[in-house]
C-alpha positions in Angstrom: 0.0 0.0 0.0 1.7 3.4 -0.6 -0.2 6.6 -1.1 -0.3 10.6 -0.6 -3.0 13.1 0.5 -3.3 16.3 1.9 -2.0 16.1 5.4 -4.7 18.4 7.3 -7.8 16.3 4.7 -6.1 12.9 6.4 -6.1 14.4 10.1 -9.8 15.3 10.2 -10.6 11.8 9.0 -8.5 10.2 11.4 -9.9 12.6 14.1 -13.2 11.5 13.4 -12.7 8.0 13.0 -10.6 7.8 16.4 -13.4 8.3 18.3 -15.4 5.1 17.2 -12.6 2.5 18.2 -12.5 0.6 21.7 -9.2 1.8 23.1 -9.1 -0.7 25.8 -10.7 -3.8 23.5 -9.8 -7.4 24.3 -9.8 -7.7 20.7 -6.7 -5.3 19.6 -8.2 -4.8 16.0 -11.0 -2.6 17.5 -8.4 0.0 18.7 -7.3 0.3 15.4 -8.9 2.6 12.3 -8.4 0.1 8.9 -7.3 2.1 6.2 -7.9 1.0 2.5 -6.3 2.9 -0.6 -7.8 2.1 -3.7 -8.8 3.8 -7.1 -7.7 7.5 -5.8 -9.0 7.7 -2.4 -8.2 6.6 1.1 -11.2 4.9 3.4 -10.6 4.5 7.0 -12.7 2.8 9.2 -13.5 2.6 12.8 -16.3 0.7 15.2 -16.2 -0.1 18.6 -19.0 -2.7 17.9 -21.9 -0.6 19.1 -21.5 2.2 16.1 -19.0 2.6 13.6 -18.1 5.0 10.6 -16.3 4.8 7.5 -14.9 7.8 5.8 -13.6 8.6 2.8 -11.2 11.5 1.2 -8.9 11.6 -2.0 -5.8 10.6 -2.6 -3.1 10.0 -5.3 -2.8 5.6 -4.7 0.2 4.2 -6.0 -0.2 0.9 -4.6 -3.5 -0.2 -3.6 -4.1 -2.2 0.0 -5.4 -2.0 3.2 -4.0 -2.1 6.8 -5.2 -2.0 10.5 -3.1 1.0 12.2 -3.5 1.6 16.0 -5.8 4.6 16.4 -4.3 6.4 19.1 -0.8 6.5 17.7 -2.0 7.4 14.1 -4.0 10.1 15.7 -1.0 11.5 17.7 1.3 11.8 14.8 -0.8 13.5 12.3 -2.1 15.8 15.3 1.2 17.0 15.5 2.9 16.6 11.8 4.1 19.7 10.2 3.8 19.9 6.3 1.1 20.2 3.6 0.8 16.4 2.5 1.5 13.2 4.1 2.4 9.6 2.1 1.8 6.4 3.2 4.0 3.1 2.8 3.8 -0.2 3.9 6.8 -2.2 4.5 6.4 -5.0 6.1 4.2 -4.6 9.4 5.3 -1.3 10.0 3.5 1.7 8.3 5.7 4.7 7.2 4.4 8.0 7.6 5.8 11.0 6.3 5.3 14.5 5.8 8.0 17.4 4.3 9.2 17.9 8.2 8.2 14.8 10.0 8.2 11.2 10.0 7.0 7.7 11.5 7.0 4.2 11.2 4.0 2.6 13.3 3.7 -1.0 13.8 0.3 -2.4 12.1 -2.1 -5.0 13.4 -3.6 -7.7 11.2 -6.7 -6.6 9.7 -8.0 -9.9 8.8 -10.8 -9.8 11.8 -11.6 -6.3 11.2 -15.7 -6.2 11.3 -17.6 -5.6 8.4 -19.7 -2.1 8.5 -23.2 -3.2 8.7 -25.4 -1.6 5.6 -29.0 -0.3 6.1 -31.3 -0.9 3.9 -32.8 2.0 2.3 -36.4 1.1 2.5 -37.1 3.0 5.6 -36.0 6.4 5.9 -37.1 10.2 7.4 -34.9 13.2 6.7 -34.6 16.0 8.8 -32.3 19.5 9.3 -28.6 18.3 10.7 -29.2 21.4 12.4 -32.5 20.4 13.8 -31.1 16.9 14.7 -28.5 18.1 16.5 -31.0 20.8 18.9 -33.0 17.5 18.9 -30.9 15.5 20.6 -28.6 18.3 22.6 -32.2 19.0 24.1 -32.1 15.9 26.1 -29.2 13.4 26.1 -27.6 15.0 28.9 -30.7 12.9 30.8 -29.8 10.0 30.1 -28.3 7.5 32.6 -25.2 6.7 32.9 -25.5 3.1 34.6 -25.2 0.1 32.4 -28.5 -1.4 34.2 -30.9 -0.4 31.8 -29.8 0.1 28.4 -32.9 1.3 27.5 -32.3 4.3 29.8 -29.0 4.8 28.3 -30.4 5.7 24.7 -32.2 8.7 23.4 -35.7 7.5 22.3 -36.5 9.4 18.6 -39.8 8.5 17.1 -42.7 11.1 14.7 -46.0 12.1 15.8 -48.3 13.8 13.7 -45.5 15.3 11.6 -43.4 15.9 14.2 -40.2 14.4 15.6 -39.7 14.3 19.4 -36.6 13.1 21.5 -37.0 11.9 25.2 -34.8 10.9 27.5 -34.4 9.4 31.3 -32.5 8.8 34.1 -35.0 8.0 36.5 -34.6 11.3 38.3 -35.4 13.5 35.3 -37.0 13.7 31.9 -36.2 15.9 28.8 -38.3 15.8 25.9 -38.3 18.0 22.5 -40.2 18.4 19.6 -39.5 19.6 16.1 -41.7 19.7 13.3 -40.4 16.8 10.6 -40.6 18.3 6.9 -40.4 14.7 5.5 -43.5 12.5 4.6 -44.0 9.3 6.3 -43.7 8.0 10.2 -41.0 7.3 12.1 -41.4 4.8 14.8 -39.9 4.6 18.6 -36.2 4.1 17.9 -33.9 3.4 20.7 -30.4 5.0 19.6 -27.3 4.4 22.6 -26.8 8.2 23.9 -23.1 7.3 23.2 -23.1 6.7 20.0 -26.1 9.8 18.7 -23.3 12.2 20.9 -20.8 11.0 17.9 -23.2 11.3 15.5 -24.2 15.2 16.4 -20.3 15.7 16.3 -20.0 15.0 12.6 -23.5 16.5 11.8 -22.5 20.1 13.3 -20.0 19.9 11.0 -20.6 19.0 8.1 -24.7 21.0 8.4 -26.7 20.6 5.3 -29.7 18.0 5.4 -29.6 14.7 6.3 -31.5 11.5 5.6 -31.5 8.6 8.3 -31.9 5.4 6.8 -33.3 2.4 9.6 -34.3 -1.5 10.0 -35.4 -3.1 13.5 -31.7 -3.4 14.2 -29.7 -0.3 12.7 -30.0 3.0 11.8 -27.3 4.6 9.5 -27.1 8.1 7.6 -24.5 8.8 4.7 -23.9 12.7 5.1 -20.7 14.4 2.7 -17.6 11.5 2.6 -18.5 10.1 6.2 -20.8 6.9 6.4 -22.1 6.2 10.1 -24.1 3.5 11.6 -25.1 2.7 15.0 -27.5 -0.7 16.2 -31.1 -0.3 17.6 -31.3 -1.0 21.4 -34.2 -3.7 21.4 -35.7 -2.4 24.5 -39.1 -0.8 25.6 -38.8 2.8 26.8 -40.6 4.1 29.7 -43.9 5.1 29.1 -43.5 8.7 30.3 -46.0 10.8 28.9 -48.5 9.1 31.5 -46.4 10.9 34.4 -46.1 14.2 32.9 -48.8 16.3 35.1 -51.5 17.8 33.3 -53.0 20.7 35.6 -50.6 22.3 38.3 -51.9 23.8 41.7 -48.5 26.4 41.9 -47.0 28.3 38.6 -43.9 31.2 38.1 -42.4 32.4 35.7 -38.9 33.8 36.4 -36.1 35.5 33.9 -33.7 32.5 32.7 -30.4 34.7 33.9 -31.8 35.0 37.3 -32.3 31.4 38.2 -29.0 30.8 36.2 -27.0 33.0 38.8 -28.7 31.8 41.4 -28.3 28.3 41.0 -24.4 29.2 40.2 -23.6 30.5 43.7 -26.0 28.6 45.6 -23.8 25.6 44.3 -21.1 26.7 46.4 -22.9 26.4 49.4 -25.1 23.0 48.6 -24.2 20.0 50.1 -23.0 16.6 48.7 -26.4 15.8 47.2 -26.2 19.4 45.6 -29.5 19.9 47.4 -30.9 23.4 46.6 -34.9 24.3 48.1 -37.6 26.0 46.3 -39.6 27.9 48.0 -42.5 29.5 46.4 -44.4 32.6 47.7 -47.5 33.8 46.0 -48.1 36.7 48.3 -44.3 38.3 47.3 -44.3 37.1 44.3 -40.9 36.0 44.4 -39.4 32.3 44.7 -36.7 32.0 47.7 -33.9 29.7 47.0 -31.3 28.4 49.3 -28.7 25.8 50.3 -27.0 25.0 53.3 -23.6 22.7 53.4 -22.4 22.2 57.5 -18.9 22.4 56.5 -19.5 25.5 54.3 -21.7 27.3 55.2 -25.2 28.5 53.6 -26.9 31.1 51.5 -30.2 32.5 50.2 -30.9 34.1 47.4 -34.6 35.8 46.5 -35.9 36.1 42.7 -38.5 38.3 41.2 -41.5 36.4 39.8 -44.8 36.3 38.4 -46.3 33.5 40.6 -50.0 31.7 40.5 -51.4 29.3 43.1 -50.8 27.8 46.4 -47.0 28.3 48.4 -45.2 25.6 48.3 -41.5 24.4 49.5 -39.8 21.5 47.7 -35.8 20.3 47.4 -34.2 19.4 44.2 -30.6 18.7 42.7 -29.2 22.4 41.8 -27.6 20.3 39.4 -30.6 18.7 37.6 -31.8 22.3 37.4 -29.1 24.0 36.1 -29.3 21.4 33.1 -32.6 22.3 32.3 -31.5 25.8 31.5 -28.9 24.8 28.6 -32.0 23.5 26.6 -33.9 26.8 27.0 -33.2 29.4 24.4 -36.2 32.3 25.9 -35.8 35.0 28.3 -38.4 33.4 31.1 -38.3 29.9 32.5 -42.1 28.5 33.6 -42.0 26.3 36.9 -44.8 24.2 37.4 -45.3 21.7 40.1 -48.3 20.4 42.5 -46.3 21.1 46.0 -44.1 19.1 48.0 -42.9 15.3 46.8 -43.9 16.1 43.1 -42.3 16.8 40.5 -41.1 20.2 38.5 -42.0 21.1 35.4 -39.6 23.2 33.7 -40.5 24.9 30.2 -39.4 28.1 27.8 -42.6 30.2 28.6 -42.6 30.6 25.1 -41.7 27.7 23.5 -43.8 24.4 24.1 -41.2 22.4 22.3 -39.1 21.7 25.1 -40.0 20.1 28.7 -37.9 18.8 31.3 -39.1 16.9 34.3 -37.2 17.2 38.2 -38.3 14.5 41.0 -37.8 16.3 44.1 -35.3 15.3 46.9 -37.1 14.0 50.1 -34.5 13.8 52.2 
């Protein structure tokens, strides 16, 4: 194999690609990106088994052939060569790299149990915005769990309603949901995409923009956008049904400016305890909400904020953390609390935008 391409072209391919392999995989093939010249252009592919990507960019191939080349060190060397255009040669097991002012020899792996790319078949498909993907699922994977439990509760679930898409997600402890309208015909039913690998996927669609179609069986989903191909497997699970807990009438609502809770909820953090516990305390008659935390070893503080405030008081403690989260997804001056008192939940919206919910259980303790 021996070939030459541009040198910064080669480094965003492998940047992307580096982030699909299984750096500490019992199989050492999976920490590799396999790199196949052929008919002037260079495809490298990467998969950690859960999601995988293949891209492609041009070249000038003199020899054609493919090789497994460990990701991390292949990363490291382009991240730091100097010079306008790299080449490639294969000599033996050892892979020469070189540019005009650096070079490298890196030891290759056999490529012979490299895993095939799974293709989707195009007979199912909804196309969307990248850019209203990407709000899509920024909106709410930062909900969802982190334990390896339930892997249901580690994926974003994406499905169409009424011409609409809407993304949820769940920890448990909080809910996020969002809702875009979907410009493309046809349905799109309850898929059940790992939060790890939809994150990598919003990384190459900010980038590269433009629309995008998402092509998807019972088992995959895959999108080809510009010269990267990415795929990712279904979870087959059964996502909460949590439209049924979502309260529908509220006995307490305020609105309050999204800057003031934002500051609040910064500098009571320094004073919350290990739980990041942070109370809520609404008051009708001053219209205002009072919030405050109180660590032993710290120390405690209270802060008062201006609002427009409907129903009965009420007093309720939640994660500052959980609530500060919230905030990233709304774009709006004002932030709507809703809740029906003390050990139920918080509903947080945009006052102006319905598109966007997110759901806090309170702390009891």
């Amino acid at each position: 194999m021996k070939f030459v391409c541009n040198t910064q072209e080669f480094n965003n391919a492998v940047s992307t690609a580096v982030r699909f392999i299984e750096r500490r995989a019992n199989l050492p093939v999976l920490s590799s990106i396999l790199v196949t010249a052929d008919g002037g252009r260079v495809v490298l592919h990467a998969t950690n088994l859960e999601c995988g990507v293949e891209i492609s960019i041009q070249a000038k191939v003199s020899e054609s052939g493919t090789v497994a080349i460990p990701g991390s060190v292949l990363y490291g060397f382009l991240n730091n060569a100097l010079g306008k255009t790299v080449s490639a040669t294969l000599v033996g097991e050892m892979c020469k790299l070189e540019t005009e002012r650096s070079s490298a020899s890196i030891k290759t792996i056999s490529h012979e149990d490299f895993p095939v790319l799974p293709r989707v078949s195009a007979t199912s498909s909804f196309s969307i915005k990248s850019s209203d993907f990407v709000k899509l699922i920024r909106s709410v994977i930062y909900c969802a769990s982190t334990s390896t439990i339930k892997p249901e509760l580690q994926s974003i679930l994406v499905y169409g309603d009424g011409g609409k898409i809407i993304s949820a997600a769940t920890d448990s402890f909080r809910l996020a949901e969002k809702t875009i309208a979907l410009r493309s015909g046809g349905s799109v039913p309850q898929l059940l995409i790992p939060a790890r690998n939809i994150a990598e996927l919003v990384r190459i669609l900010e980038v590269i923009g433009g629309e995008t179609l998402l092509y998807y069986n019972e088992n995959q989903i895959s999108t080809q956008v510009g010269n990267i191909y990415y795929t990712s497997r279904i979870i087959d699970g059964a996502f909460p049904n949590y439209k049924q807990i979502i309260p529908k009438t509220f006995t307490t609502e305020a609105v309050i400016l999204r800057e003031d809770v934002t500051q609040a909820l910064k500098s009571l953090s320094i004073f919350s305890d290990k739980f990041s516990q942070v109370s809520l305390a609404f008051e009708p008659s001053k219209k205002s909400i009072l919030l405050s935390s109180r660590n032993p070893d710290v120390g405690e503080q209270t802060t008062t904020i201006q609002a427009t405030i409907s129903g009965e008081q009420a007093t309720m403690n939640f994660n500052s953390r959980y609530l500060a989260d919230s905030l990233q997804s709304i774009v709006g001056d004002s932030v709507r609390l809703q809740t029906n008192g003390p050990g139920k939940p918080l509903l947080v919206k945009d006052s102006a935008d319905e598109s966007f919910l997110y759901l806090a259980m309170p702390m009891n303790r």
